[in-house]
C-alpha positions, 0 to 999 in steps of 0.5 A: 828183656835183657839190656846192657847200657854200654858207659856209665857216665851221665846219659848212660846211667839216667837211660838205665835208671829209666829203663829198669823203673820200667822193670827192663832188667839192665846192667851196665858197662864202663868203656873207659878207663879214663874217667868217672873212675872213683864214681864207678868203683863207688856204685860198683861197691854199693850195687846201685846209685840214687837218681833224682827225676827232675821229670817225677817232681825231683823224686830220688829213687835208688837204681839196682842194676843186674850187673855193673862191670867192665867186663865186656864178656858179662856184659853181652 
């Protein structure tokens, strides 16, 4: 199953990282243009970000979307 997680700020980017851990194949689309911008760019030109599950024992984990874009096309 293809999934697209629409924002990229917190919630967003923990429910992607907990689906793809699943092995669900997600991407992620930013909506605005007003925040987060620096940290959008950075895991845009990385291909991914690190999360720490707090639920996993404070486990960090690196998550490799399929896709993270602004492009609303890509993305659907």
């Amino acid at each position: 199953m293809n999934i697209t997680v629409i924002g990229c700020g917190n919630a967003g980017l923990i429910h992607a990282a907990k689906m793809i851990e699943r092995g669900f194949k997600v991407g992620i689309l930013k909506t605005s243009n007003v925040t987060n911008e620096d940290f959008f760019s950075l895991i845009k030109k990385e291909g991914g970000y690190n999360v720490k599950d707090e639920t996993n024992g404070g486990n960090r984990f690196w998550v490799k979307p399929e896709f993270i874009t602004k492009d609303v096309e890509k993305a659907v």
